[in-house]
C-alpha positions as CSV (number, residue, x, y, z in Angstrom):
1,X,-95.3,31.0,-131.9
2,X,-95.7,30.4,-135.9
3,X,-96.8,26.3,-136.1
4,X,-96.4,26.4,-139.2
5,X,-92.6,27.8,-139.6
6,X,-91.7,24.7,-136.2
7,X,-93.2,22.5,-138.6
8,X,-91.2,23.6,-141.2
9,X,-87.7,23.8,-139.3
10,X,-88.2,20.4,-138.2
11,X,-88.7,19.2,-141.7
12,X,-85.7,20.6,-142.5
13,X,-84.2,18.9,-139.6
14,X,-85.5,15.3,-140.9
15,X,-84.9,15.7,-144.2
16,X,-81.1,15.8,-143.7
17,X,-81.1,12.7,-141.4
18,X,-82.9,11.2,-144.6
19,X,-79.9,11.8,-146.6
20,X,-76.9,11.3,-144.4
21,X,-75.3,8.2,-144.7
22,X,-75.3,5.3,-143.0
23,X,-71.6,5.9,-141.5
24,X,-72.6,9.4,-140.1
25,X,-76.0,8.8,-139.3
26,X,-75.3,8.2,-135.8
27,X,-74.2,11.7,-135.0
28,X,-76.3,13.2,-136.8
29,X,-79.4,11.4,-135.1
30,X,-77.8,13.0,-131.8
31,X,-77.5,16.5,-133.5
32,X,-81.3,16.3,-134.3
33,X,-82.2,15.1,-131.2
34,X,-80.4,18.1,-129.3
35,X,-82.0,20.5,-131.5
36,X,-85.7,18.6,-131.1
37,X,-85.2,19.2,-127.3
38,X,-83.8,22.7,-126.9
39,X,-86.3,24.2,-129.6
40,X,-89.4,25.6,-127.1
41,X,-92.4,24.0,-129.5
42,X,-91.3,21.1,-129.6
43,X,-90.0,19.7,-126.1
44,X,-93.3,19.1,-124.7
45,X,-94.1,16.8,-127.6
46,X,-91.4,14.6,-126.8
47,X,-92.2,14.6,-123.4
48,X,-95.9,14.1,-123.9
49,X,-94.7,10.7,-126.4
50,X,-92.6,9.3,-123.9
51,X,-95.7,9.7,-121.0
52,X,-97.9,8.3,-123.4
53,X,-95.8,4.8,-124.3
54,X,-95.4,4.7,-120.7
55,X,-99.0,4.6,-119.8
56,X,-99.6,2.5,-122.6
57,X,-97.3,-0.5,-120.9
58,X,-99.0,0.7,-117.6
59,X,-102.0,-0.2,-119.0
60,X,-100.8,-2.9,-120.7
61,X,-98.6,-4.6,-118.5
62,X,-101.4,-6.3,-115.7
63,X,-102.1,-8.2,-119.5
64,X,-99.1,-10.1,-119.0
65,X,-98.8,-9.9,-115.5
66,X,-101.8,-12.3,-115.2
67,X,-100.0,-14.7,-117.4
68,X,-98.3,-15.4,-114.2
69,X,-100.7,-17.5,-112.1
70,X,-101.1,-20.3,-114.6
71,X,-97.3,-20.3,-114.6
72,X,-96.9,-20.3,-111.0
73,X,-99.1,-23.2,-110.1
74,X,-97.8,-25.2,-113.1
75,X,-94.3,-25.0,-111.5
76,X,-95.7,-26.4,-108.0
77,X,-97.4,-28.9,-110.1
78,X,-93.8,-29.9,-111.5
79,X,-92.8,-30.0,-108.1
80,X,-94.9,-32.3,-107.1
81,X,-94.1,-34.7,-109.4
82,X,-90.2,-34.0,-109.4
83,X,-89.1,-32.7,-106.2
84,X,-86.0,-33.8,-106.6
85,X,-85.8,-31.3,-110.1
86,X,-82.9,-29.0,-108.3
87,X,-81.4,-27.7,-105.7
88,X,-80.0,-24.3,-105.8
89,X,-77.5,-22.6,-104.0
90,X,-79.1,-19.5,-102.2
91,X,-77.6,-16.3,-103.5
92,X,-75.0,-14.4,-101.7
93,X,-75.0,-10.5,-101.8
94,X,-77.5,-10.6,-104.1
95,X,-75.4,-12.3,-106.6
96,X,-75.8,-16.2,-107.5
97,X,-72.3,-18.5,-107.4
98,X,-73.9,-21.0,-109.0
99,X,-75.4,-20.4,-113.1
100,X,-77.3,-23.5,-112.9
101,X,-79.5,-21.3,-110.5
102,X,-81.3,-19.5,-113.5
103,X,-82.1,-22.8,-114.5
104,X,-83.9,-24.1,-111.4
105,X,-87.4,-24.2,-110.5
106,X,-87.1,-21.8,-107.7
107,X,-85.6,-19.3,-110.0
108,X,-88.5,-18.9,-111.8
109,X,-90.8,-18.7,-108.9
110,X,-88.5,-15.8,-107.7
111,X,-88.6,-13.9,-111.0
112,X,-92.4,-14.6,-110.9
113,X,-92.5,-12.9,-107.2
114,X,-90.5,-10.0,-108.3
115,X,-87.3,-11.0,-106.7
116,X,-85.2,-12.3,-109.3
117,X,-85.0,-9.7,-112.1
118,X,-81.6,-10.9,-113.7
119,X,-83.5,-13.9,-115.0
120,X,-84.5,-11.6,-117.3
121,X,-80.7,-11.0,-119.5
122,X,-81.7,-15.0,-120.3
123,X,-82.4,-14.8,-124.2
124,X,-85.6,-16.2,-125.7
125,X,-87.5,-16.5,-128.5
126,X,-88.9,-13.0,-128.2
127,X,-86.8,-11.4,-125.1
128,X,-89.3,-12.1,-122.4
129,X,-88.2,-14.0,-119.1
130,X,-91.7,-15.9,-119.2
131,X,-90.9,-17.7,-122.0
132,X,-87.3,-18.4,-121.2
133,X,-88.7,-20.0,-118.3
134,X,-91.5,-22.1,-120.4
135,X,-88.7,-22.7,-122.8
136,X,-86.6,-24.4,-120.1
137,X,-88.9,-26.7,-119.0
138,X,-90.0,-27.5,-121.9
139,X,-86.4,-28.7,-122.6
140,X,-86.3,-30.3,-119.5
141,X,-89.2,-32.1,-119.3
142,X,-88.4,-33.3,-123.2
143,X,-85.6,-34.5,-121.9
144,X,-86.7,-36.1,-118.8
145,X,-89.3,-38.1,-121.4
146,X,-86.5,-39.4,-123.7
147,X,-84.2,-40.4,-121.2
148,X,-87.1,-42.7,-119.2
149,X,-88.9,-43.9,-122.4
150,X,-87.9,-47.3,-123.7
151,X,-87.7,-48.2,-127.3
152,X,-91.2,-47.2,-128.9
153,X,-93.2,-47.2,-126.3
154,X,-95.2,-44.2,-126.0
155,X,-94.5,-41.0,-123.4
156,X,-95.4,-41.4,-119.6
157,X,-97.7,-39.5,-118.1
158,X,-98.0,-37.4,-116.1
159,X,-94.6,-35.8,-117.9
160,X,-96.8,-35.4,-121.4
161,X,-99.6,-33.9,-119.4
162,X,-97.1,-31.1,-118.0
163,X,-95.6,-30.6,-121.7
164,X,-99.0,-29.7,-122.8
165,X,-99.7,-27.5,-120.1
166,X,-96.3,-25.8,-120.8
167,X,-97.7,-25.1,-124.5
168,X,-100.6,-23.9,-124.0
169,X,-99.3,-21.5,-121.1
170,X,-96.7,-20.5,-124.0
171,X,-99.2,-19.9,-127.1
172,X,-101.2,-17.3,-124.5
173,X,-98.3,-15.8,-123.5
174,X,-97.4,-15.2,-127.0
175,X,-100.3,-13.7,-127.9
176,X,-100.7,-11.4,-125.2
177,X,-97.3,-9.9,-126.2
178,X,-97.7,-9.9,-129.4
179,X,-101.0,-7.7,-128.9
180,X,-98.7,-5.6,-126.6
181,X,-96.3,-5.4,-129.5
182,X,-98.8,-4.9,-131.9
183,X,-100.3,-1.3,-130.0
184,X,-96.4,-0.1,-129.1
185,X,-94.6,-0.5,-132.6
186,X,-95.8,2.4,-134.4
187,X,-95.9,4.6,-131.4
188,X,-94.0,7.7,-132.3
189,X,-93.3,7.6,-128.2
190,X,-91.3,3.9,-128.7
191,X,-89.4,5.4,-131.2
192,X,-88.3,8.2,-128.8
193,X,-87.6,6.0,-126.4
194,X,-85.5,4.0,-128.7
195,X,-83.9,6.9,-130.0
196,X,-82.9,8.1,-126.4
197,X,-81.3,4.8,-125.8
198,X,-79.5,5.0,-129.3
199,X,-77.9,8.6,-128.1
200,X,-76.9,7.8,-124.6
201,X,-75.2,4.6,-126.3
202,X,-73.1,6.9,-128.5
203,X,-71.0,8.7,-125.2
204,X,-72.8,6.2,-121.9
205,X,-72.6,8.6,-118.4
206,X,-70.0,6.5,-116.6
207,X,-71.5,4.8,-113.6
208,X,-69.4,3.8,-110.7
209,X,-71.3,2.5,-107.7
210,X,-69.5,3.0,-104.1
211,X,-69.0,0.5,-103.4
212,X,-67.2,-3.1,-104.8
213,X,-70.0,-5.4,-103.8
214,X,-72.4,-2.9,-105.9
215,X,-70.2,-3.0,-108.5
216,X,-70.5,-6.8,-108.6
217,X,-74.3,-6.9,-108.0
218,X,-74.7,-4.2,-111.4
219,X,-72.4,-5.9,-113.1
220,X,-74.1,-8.5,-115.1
221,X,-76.7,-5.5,-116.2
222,X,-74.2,-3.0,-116.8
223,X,-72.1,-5.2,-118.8
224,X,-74.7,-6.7,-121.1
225,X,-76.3,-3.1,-121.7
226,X,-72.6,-2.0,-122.6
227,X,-72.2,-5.2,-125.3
228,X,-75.6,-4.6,-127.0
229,X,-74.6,-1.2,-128.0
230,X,-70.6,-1.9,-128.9
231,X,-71.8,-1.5,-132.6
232,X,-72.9,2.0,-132.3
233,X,-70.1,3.2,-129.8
234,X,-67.3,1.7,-132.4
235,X,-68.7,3.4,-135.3
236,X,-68.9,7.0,-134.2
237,X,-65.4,6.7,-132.3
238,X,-63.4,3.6,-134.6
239,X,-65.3,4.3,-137.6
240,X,-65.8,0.7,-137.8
241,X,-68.8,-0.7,-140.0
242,X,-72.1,0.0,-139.1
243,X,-74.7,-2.4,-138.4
244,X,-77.4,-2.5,-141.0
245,X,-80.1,-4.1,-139.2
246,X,-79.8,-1.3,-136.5
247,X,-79.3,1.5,-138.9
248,X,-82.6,-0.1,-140.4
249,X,-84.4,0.1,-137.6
250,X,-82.8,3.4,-136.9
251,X,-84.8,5.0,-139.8
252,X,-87.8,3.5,-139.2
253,X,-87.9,4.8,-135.8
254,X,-87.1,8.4,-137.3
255,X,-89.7,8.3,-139.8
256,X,-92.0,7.4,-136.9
257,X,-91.0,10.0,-134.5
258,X,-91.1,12.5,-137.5
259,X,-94.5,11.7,-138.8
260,X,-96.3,11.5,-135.1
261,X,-94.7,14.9,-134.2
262,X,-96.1,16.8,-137.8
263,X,-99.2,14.8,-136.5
264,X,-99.4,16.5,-133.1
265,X,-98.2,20.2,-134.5
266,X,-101.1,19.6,-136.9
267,X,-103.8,19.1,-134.1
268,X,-102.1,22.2,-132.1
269,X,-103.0,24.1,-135.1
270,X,-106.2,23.2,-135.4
271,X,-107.4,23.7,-131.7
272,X,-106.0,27.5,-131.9
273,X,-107.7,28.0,-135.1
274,X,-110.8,26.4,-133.5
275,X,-110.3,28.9,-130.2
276,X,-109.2,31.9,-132.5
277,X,-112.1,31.6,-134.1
278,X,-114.2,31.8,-131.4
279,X,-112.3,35.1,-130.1
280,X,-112.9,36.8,-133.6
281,X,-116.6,35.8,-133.6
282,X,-117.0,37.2,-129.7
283,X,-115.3,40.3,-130.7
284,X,-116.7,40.9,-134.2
285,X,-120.6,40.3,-134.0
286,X,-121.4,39.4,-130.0
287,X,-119.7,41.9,-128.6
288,X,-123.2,43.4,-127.5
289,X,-124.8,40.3,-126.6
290,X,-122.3,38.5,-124.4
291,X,-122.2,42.0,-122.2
292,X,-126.4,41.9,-121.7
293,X,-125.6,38.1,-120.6
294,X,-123.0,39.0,-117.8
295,X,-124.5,42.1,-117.0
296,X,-127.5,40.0,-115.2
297,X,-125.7,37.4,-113.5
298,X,-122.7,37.0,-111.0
299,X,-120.9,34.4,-112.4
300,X,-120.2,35.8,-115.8
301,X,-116.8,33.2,-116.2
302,X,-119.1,30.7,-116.0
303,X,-121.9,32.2,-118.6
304,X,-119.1,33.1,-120.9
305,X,-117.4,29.7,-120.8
306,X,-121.2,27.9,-121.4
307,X,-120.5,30.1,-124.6
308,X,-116.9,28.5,-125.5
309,X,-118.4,25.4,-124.7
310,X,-121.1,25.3,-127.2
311,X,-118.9,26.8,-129.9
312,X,-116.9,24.1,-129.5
313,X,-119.1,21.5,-129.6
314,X,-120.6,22.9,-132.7
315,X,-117.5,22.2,-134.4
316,X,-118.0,18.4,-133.7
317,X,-116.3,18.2,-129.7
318,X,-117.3,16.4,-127.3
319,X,-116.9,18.8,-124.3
320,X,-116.9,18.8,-120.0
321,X,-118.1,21.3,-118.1
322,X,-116.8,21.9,-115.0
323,X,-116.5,18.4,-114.7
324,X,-115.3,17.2,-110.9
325,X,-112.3,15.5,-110.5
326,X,-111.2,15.3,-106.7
327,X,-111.8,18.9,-105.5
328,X,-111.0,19.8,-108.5
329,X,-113.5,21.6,-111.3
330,X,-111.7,22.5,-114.8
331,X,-113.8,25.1,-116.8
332,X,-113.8,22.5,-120.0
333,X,-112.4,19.9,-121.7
334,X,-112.6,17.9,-124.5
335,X,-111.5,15.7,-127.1
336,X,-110.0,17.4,-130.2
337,X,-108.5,14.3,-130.6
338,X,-105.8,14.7,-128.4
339,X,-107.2,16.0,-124.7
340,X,-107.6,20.2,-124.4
341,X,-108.4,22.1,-120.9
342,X,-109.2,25.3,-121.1
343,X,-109.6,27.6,-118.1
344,X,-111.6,31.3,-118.1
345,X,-110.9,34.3,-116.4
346,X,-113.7,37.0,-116.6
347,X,-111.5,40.4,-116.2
348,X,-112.9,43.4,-114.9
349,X,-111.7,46.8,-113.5
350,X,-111.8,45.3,-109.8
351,X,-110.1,42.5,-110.7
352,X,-106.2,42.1,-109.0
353,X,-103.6,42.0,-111.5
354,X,-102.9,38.3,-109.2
355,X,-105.8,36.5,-110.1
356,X,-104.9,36.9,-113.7
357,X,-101.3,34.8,-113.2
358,X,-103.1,33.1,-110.5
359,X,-105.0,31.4,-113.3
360,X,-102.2,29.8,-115.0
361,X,-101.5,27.8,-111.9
362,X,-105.0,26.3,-111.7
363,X,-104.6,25.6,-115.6
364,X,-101.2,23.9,-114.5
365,X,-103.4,22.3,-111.6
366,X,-105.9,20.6,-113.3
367,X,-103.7,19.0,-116.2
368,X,-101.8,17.5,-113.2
369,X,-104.8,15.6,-112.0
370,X,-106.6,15.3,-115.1
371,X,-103.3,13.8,-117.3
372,X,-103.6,10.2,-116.6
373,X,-107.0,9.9,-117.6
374,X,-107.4,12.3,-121.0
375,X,-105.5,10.6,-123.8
376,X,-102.7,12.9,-125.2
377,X,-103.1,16.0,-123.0
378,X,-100.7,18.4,-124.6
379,X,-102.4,21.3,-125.4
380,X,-104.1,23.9,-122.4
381,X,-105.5,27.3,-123.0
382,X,-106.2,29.9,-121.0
383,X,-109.2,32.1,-122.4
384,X,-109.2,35.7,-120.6
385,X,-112.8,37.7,-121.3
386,X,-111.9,41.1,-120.7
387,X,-115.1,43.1,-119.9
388,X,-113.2,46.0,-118.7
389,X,-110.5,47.5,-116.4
390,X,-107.2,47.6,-118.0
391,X,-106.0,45.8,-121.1
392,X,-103.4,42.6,-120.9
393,X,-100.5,41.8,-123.0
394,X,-99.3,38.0,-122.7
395,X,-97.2,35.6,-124.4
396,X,-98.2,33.5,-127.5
397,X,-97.0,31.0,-125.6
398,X,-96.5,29.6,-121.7
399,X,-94.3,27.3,-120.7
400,X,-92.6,26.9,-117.3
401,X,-89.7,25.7,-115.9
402,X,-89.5,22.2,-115.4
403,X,-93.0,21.5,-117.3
404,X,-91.7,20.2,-120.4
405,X,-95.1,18.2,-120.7
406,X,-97.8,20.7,-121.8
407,X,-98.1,24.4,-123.5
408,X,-100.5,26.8,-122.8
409,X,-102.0,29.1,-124.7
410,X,-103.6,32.5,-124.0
411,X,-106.7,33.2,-125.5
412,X,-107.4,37.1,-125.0
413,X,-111.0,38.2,-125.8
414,X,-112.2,41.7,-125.7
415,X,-115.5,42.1,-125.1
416,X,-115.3,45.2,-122.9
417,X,-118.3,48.0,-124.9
418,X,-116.7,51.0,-126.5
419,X,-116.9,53.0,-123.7
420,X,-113.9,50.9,-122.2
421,X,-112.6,50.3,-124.8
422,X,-110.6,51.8,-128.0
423,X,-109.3,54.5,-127.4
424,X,-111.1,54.9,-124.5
425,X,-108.6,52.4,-123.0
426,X,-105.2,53.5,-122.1
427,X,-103.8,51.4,-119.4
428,X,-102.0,48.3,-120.8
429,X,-100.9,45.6,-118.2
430,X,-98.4,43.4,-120.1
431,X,-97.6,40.1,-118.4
432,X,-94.0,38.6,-119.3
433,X,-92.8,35.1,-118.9
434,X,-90.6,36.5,-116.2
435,X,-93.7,37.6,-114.6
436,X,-95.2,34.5,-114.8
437,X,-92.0,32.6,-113.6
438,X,-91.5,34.6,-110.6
439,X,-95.3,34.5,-109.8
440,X,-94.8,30.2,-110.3
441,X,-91.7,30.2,-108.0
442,X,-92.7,32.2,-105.2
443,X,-96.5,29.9,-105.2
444,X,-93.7,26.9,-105.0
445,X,-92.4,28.4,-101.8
446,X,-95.6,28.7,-100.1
């Protein structure tokens, strides 16, 4: 696959959604997106953005989560001293007859259990349910304190004490997510994700639950999901005005998602130059000294991976070896900056066509275990040392079906002496990504 011409098409791409206007921008945002996601080289970065900003609010998240606790007991606390605050009606299906229930005490100690999650369509300062909650006492303790104070007496306690309790719970909450909105606003993989939510506004996927009572429980969600995106939905099919703050935004999410997928073709293009390379210096002038090396020991993947490795880390890499994760051992890995495994397969003339395909599965293997820990695993190659037996033909490029998270990349270095080689050499084995396919389906059957 030429990099450099899927950088250039999506260019192309962009630089027509920088000059449509605002009326058609919609559609055309949805146009780019459906050629973004059927184009082969560039599916798996849009996949590996989206894992990315959700492992980011994984990580993330137990930030604000712990923001909780000091909530929690602050709410017994009010309690205590008002236990006569409210009085809710328990819900009925799921659903609440009575609004003033979002309002009570033990609504908030349900949301903060994880059992009352449509506290969160209340609006707030910045969105969150905590600080609707904090917001709401904070009104009602105000005006608890105005209605008992006389005159100009001052504030009675211990009503002041729980207001600044309530503030302080608020300014660290704020900060927390604002340090969670400072690390997710220019990720390129928020943008996606905001850009996914723009196109499935344009033509929503009716959903109609079986039954009634579902129906009523989704409906507050459903309908406030619908209302937040009536602005987008009008113009494309009423040609109605279109928002500017969202079209706004809208481009700034585009010139994100643009210049954080150039970024990642970029580093793709460097880590095959980087391995490519390495195959032209193993081919050209060690030819002779990687065979004395393997002809002495057994394991000659692993004495001609020790030689990718150190290539590799002369460029500046940090690199694994064989580092153990599970029962799991991946040839190498390393920072480049986004994460690269690469895999070896010594080939020789007793070697089974099988173990050869069988290779891109334990490629596939590892970047399933290892994903969650290496930052921005995208990229995996598969370096085949052919020392002899017959020659292989593969793909510039793997990539399976249903992996739309990483590429692989064959790496085929001939180092096989002249007396298997050349002309010497006249059995070609060519692997196809049919080949490969089958070989993946019927190792899913097993």
């Amino acid at each position: 696959m030429n990099w450099i011409e899927v950088k250039e098409i999506e260019a192309d791409w962009f630089d027509h959604l920088r000059t449509t206007d605002d009326e058609d921008l919609y559609i055309e945002t949805l146009q780019y997106w459906r050629r973004i996601m059927n184009h082969p080289g560039l599916n798996p970065y849009v996949a590996s953005m989206l894992d990315e900003v959700i492992q980011l609010f994984t990580a993330l998240e137990p930030k604000r989560i712990a923001e909780h606790e000091p909530l929690r007991l602050l709410l017994d606390e009010i309690i205590d001293a008002h236990p006569d605050w409210d009085a809710p009606v328990p819900p009925i299906n799921g659903l609440d007859p009575n609004p003033e229930y979002f309002r009570s005490i033990q609504s908030a100690k349900d949301f903060l259990d994880g059992k009352n999650p449509l506290l969160a369509l209340l609006n707030s300062e910045d969105g969150t349910p905590e600080l609707a909650i904090i917001d709401i006492l904070h009104s009602r303790l105000a005006q608890y304190i105005h209605n008992t104070q006389k005159d100009d007496s001052p504030p009675i306690e211990p009503e002041t004490s729980l207001v600044h309790k309530l503030r302080k719970i608020r300014e660290s909450h704020l900060y927390q997510q604002r340090e969670i909105t400072n690390q997710l606003r220019p990720s390129g993989g928020l943008a996606a994700f905001r850009i996914v939510q723009l196109i499935s506004a344009i033509n929503p996927a009716p959903m109609l639950p079986d039954t009634f009572m579902e129906y009523l429980q989704s409906y507050h969600s459903l309908s406030a999901a619908v209302q937040n995106w009536k602005d987008v939905h009008d113009t494309v099919y009423k040609s109605a005005p279109s928002d500017p703050s969202r079209i706004n935004t809208l481009r700034k999410d585009l010139n994100r998602f643009h210049v954080d997928i150039r970024t990642r073709i970029g580093t793709t293009q460097t880590a095959i130059q980087l391995f490519n390379w390495f195959k032209s210096r193993c081919e050209w002038y060690d030819r002779n000294r990687l065979n004395e090396l393997v002809a002495k020991t057994t394991f000659k993947e692993n004495t001609l991976m020790d030689e990718l490795a150190r290539a590799v880390f002369d460029q500046g890499l940090i690199v694994w070896m064989r580092h153990r994760f599970g029962v799991l051992e991946p040839d190498l890995i390393a920072q480049h900056p986004t994460g690269v495994v690469a895999e070896g397969k010594a080939v020789t003339s007793n070697l089974p066509y099988e173990a050869v395909l069988k290779g891109i599965a334990q490629l596939l293997s590892y970047a399933n275990t290892i994903d969650p820990v290496i930052t921005r695993l995208h990229d995996l190659f598969y370096v085949i040392f052919r020392i002899s037996g017959p020659q292989y033909m593969l793909p510039e490029v793997i990539s399976l079906p249903n992996n739309h998270r990483w590429v692989i990349h064959p790496i085929y270095i001939d180092i096989g002496t002249s007396s298997v080689s050349g002309r010497q050499q006249r059995t070609v084995c060519t692997i196809s990504p049919e080949d490969i396919e089958k070989y993946w389906e019927q190792q899913a059957h097993k």
